[in-house]
C-alpha positions in Angstrom: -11.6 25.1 13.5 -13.4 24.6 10.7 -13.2 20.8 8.8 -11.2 21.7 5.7 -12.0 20.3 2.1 -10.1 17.2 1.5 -9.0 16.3 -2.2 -7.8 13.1 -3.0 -6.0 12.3 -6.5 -6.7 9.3 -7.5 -10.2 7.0 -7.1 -9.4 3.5 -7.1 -10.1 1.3 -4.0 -8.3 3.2 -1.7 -10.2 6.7 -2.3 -12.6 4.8 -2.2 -12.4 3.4 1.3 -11.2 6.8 2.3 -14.3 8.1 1.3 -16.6 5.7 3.1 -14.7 6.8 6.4 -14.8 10.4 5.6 -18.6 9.9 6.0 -19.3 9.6 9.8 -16.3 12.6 10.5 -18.6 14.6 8.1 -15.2 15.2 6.4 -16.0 16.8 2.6 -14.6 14.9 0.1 -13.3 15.4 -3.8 -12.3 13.2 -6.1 -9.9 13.7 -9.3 -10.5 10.5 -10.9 -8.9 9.4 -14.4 -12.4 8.1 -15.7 -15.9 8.3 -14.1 -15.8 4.5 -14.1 -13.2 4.4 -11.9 -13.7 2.7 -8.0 -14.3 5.6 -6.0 -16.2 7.4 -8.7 -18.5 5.3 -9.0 -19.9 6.3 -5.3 -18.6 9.6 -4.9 -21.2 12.9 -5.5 -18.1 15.0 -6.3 -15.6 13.7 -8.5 -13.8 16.0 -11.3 -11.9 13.8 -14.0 -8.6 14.4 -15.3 -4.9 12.8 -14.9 -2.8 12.6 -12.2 0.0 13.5 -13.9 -1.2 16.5 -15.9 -0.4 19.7 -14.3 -3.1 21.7 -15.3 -5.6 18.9 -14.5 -4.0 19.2 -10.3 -4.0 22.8 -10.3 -7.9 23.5 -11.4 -8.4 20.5 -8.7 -6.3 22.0 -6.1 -8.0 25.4 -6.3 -11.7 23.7 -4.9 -9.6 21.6 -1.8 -7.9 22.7 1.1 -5.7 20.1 1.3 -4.7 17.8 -1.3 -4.0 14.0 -0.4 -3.1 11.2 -3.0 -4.2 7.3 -3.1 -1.7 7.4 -6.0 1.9 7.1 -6.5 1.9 8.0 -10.1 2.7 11.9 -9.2 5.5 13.9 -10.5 7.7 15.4 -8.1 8.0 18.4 -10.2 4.9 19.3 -10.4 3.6 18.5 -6.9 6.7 21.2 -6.1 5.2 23.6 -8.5 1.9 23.2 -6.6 2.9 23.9 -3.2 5.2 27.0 -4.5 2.0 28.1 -5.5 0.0 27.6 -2.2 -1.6 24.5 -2.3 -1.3 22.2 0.9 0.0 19.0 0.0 -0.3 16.0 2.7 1.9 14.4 2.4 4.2 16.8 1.2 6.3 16.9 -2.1 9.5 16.4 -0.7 7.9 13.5 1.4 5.9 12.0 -1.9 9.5 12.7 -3.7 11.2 10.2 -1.7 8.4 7.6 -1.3 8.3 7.2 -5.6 11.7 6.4 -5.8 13.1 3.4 -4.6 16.6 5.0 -4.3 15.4 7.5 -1.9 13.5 4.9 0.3 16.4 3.1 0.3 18.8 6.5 1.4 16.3 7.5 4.2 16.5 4.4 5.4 20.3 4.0 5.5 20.0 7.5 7.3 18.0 6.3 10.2 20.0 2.8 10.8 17.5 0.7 9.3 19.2 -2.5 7.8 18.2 -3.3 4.3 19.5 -5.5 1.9 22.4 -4.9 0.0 21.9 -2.8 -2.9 23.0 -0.2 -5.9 22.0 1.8 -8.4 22.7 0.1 -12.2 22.2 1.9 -15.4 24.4 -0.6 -17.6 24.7 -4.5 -17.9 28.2 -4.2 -16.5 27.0 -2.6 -13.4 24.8 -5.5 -12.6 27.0 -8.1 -13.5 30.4 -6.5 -11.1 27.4 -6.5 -8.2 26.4 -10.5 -9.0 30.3 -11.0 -9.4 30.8 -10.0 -5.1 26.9 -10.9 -4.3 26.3 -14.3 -6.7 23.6 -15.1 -8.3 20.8 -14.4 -8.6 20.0 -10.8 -8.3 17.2 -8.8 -7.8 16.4 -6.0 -10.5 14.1 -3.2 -9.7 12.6 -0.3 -11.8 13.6 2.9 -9.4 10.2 4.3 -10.2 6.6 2.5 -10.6 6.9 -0.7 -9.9 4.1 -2.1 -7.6 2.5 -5.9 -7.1 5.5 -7.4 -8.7 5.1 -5.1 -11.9 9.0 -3.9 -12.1 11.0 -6.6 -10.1 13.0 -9.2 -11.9 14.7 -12.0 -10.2 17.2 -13.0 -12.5 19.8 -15.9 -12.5 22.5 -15.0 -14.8 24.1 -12.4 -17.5 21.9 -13.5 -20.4 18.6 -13.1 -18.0 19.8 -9.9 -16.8 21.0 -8.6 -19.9 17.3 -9.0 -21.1 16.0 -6.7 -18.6 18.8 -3.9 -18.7 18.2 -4.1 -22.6 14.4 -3.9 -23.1 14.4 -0.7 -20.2 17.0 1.2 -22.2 18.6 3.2 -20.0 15.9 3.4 -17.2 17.4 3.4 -14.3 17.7 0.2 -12.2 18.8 -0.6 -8.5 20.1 -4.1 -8.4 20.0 -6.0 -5.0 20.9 -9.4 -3.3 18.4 -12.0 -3.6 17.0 -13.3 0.0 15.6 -16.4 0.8 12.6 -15.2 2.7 11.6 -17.2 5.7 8.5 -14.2 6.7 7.1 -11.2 5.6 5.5 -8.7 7.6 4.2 -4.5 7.7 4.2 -2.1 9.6 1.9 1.2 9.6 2.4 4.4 11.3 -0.2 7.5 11.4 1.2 10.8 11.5 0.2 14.7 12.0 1.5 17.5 10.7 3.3 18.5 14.2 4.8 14.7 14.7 2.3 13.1 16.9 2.1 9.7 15.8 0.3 6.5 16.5 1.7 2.6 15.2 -0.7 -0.1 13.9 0.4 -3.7 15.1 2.8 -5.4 12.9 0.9 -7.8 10.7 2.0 -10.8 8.9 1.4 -10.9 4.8 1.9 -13.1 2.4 2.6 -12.1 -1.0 2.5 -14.5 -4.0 4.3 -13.0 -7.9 5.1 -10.1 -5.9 1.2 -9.4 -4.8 0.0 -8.9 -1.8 -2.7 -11.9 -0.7 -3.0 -12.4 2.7 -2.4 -10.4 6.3 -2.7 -11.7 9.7 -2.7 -9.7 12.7 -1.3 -9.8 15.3 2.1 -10.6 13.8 3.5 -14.3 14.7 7.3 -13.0 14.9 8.5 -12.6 18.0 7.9 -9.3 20.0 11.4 -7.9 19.9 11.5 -8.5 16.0 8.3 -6.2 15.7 9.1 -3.4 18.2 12.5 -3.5 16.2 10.6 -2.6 13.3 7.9 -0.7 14.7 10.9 1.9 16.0 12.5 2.0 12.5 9.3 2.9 10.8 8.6 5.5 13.4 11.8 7.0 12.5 11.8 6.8 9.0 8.6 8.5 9.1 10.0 11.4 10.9 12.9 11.4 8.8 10.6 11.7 5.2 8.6 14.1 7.5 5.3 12.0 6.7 1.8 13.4 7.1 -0.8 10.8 6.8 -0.5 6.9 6.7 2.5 5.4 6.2 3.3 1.6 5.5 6.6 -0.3 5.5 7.1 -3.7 4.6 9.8 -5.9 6.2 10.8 -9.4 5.7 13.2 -12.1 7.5 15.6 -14.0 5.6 17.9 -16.3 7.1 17.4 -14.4 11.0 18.1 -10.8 9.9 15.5 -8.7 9.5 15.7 -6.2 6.6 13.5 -3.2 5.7 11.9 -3.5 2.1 9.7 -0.8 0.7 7.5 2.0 1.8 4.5 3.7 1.0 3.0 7.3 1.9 -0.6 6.5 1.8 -3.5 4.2 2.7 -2.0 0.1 2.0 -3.3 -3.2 1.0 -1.6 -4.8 3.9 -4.0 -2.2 6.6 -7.2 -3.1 5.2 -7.6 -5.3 8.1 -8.2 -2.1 10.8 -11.2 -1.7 9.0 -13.0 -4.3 11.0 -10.0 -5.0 12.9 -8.7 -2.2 14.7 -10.3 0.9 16.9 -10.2 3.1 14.1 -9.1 2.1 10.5 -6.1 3.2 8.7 -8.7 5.2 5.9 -9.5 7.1 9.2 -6.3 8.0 10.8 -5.2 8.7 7.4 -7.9 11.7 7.2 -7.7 12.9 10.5 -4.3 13.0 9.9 -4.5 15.4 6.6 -6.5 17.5 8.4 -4.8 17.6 11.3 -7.3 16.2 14.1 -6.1 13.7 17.0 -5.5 10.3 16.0 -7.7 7.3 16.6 -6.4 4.2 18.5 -4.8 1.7 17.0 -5.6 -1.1 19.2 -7.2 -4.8 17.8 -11.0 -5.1 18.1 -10.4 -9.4 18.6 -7.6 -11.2 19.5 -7.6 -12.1 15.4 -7.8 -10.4 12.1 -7.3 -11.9 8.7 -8.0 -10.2 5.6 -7.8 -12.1 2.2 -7.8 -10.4 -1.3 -10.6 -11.5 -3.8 -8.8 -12.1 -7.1 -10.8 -12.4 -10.0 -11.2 -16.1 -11.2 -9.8 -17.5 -14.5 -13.5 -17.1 -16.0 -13.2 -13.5 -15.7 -16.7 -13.2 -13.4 -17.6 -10.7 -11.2 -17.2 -11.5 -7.7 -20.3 -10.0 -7.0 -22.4 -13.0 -8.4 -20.4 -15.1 -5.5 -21.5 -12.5 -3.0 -24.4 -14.6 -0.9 -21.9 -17.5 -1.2 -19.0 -15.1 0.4 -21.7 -13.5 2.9 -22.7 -17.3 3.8 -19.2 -17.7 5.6 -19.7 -16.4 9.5 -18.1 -13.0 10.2 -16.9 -12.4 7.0 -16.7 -8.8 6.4 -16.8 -8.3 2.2 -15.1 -5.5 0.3 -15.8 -5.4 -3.4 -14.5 -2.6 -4.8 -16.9 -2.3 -7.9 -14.0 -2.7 -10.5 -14.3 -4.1 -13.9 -13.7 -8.0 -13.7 -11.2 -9.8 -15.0 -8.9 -12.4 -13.8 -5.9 -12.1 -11.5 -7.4 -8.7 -10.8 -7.4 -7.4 -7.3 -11.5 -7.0 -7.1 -11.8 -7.2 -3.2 -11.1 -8.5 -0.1 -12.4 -10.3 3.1 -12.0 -9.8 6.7 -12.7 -12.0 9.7 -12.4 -11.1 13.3 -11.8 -14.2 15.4 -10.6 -15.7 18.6 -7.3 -17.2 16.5 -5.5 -16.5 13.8 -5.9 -20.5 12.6 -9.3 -19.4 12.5 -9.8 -16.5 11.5 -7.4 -17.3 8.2 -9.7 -20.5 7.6 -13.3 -18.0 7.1 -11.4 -15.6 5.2 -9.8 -18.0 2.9 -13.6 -19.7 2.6 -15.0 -16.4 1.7 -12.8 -15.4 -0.7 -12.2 -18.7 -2.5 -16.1 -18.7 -3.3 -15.4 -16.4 -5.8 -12.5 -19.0 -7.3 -15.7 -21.7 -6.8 -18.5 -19.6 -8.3 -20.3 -20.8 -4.7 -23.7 -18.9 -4.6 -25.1 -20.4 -1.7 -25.6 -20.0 1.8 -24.1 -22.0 4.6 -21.7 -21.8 7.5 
């Protein structure tokens, strides 16, 4: 069979790191990117620009692909539907990308396959949210059902007047409003999956996240092993349930011994950037061989250790590239900058060190990736 066209809407980091994978497979590659400046376009030889959410801008992309993947979640449902009515091959599909934008149907498909979440509903008015805090207590977690992502849309709030600020300024929007956990760990999950069901499961890896964004993984998990083949079986299921085609993260966390099920995405995730390096083949591979339906890659470690650390850009709004000797000094270190326009608190990269511990491994990766914090231009181990 012949390797088909892969287009990928979207080209931020993520098409970007699909695209560097998709080189040794010989897999070809387009691009709809909203601006030429954008990550992946900046290296790709065939991007076309236009919106992701403008239907005419998908369909005159769709027409040069075979398939059609997406790095982003900012898709209409509607239109993808439209789409595939009209031929195109969507992976995942639109019924699948319809459930993974909204946060009520991640939360239903998970209720369908027994996965335990936390307790949760749907609030469109001020009274809805305070008759939930009145059985649950305060505080409460509000969420945005659609578009929220590194803490953008997710309000923990710790009484009526807090809450009635939110409600207020989204006018009307949709909410789901759910218990608020103290969370004693946070962990992933990521599954691979082919168009007939074969699947293969990344280790469970430990994150951190800090105002909502992702900072830090560490593989393999520390939580115990029947925790993680809990989880591991729920996201297995869950992904046959949404019918999934491609990679699929879930993030879990622990609060006060129960494990609950959080959030899902259909699609190459910051908490997998570690199988770059760190695993037999990289989530940006199985990801593609997925889409195109080839065998999956093994998704066994390559050390007994991988950490991966995010470079954020520093309050003096520099490029992390002018740190990169200093973050190349550290031993192992494995740098990802992702060619972005610097500013601060901006996710501009990340670092990865394979090691013989995770104490270890964390320690280089944190070194790296604080240069950038440091401005260290040096050398030095």
């Amino acid at each position: 069979m012949s390797v088909p066209i892969v287009g990928i809407v979207g080209a931020g980091q993520l098409a970007r790191m699909l695209y560097q994978a998709a080189i040794p497979l010989a897999i070809p590659i387009r691009l709809l990117a909203a601006s030429e400046t954008d990550s992946a376009a900046r290296v790709a030889h065939d991007a076309a620009t236009g919106a992701p959410d403008s239907i005419e801008a998908l369909r005159g992309f769709a027409a040069t692909c075979d398939v059609v993947t997406f790095e982003t979640e900012l898709v209409e449902p509607d239109q993808l539907h439209a789409l595939e009515a009209a031929g195109v091959v969507l992976r995942p599909s639109a019924a699948t990308l319809t459930v993974a934008v909204d946060k009520r149907e991640q939360r239903a498909a998970m209720r369908r396959v027994g996965a335990p979440v936390p307790l949760h509903q749907e609030a469109r008015t001020m009274r809805a949210v305070t008759e939930f805090a009145a059985s649950s207590g305060w505080p409460v977690v509000l969420k945005t059902t659609r578009g929220g992502y590194d803490g953008r849309g997710v309000w923990i709030v710790g009484d009526e007047d807090e809450a009635r600020a939110v409600v207020e300024g989204l006018t009307g929007r949709p909410l789901l409003v759910e218990e608020y956990c103290d969370i004693d760990a946070e962990f992933a999950v990521q599954v691979a999956r082919r168009p007939g069901g074969e699947m293969v499961i990344y280790p469970a890896v430990d994150t951190v996240q800090r105002d909502g964004v992702f900072r830090e993984s560490l593989a393999p998990s520390s939580l115990d092993a029947s925790r993680t083949s809990h989880a591991a079986r729920i996201a297995t299921a869950i992904a046959s349930e949404i019918d999934c085609v491609g990679m699929m993260a879930v993030e879990f966390f622990v609060a006060g011994g129960r494990l609950l099920t959080n959030e899902l995405a259909v699609r190459p995730h910051n908490t997998a950037h570690y199988t770059i390096e760190g695993c037999v083949t990289s989530q940006f591979e199985n990801h593609l061989r997925a889409v195109c339906d080839l065998p999956l890659g093994s998704t066994a470690l390559t050390a007994p250790a991988v950490a991966t650390v995010n470079v954020i850009g520093p309050d003096d709004g520099s490029d992390p590239a002018t740190s990169l000797a200093g973050m190349l000094g550290v031993e192992s270190a494995h740098v990802h900058l992702y060619g972005k326009a610097a500013r601060p608190g901006r996710k501009l990269g990340h670092v990865t060190v394979c090691a013989d511990s995770g104490d270890e491994a964390m320690a280089r990766a944190r070194s790296a990736a604080e240069r950038v914090a440091t401005g260290a231009r040096g050398g030095g181990r």
